[in-house]
C-alpha positions in Angstrom: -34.8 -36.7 44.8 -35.4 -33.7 42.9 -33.4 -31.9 40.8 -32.6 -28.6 39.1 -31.3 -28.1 35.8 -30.1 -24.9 34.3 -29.9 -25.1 30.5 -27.6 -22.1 29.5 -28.5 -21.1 25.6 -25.3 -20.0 23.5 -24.4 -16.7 22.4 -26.9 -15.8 20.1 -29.6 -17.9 20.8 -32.4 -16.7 22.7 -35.6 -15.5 23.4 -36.5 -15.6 19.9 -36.3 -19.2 19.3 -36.9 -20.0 23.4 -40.2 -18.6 22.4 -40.3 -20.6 18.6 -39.2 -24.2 20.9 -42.3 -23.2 23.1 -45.0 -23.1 21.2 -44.5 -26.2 20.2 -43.8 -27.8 23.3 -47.5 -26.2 24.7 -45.8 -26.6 28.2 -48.5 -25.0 29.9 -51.1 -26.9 28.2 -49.4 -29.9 28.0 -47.1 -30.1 31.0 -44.5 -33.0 31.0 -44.8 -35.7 33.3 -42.6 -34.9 36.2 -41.9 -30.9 35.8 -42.5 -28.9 39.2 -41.0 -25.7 37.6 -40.5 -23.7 34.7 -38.6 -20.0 34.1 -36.8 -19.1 31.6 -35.0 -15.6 31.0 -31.7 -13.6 30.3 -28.5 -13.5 32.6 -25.4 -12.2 32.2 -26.1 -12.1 28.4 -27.4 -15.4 27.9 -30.7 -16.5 27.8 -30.9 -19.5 30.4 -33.9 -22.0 31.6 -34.5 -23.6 34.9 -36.4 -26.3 35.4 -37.2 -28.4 38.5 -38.1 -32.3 38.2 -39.0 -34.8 40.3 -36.1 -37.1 39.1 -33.2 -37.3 35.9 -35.5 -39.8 34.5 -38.2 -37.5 33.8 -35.9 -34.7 32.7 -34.3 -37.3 30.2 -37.3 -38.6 28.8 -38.9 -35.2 28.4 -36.1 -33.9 26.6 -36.1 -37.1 23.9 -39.4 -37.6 23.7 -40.5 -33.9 23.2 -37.9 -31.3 23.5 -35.5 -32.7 21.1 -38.1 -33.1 18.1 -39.7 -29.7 18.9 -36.4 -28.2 18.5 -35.8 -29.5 15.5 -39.0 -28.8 14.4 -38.7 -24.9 15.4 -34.8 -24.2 14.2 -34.2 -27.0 11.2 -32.1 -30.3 12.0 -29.0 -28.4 11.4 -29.7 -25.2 13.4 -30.9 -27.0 16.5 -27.5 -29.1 16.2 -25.5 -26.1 16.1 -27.4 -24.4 19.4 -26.1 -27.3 22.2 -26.6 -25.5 25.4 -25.0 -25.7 28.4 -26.5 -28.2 31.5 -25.7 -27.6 34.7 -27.8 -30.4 37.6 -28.1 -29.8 40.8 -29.7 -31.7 43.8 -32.8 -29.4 45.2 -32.6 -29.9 48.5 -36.4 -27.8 49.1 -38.6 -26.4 47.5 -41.9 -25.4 48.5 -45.1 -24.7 45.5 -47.3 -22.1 47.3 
């Protein structure tokens, strides 16, 4: 089953280093195995992401395998520590990829 996750950045983390992570992730040139969808953006004064996968697996494996090490890589061991978001699953019930 799919699933949604909703990553929630802390205060003052944002677009800034969203943007730093990114480029060294190359998601759209490189997409992950198992992403449907990407976004990302502010809300409510934090700068959130939403992703949709095709199972926790992939999400996991994404996030050791390439997120992890590209945020370190972006914001320095200590910084990246320091910026533990927020994770919020939730079972997609549809969705539909026009």
């Amino acid at each position: 089953m799919a699933i949604g996750i909703i990553t929630r950045l802390p205060e003052g983390v944002g677009a800034g280093q969203y943007d730093a992570v990114s480029e060294k992730l190359r998601i759209a040139d490189d997409p992950p195995d198992g992403l449907i969808f990407h976004s990302a953006g502010e809300l409510e004064g934090l700068f959130q992401i939403f992703n949709v996968w095709v199972s926790r697996e992939h999400a996991d494996r994404f996030t050791r395998e390439r997120l992890q090490p590209a945020r370190v890589a972006a914001m320095g061991e200590e910084r990246a520590a320091a910026a533990e978001a927020g994770v919020i699953e939730i079972s997609i019930h549809n969705y539909v990829i026009p």
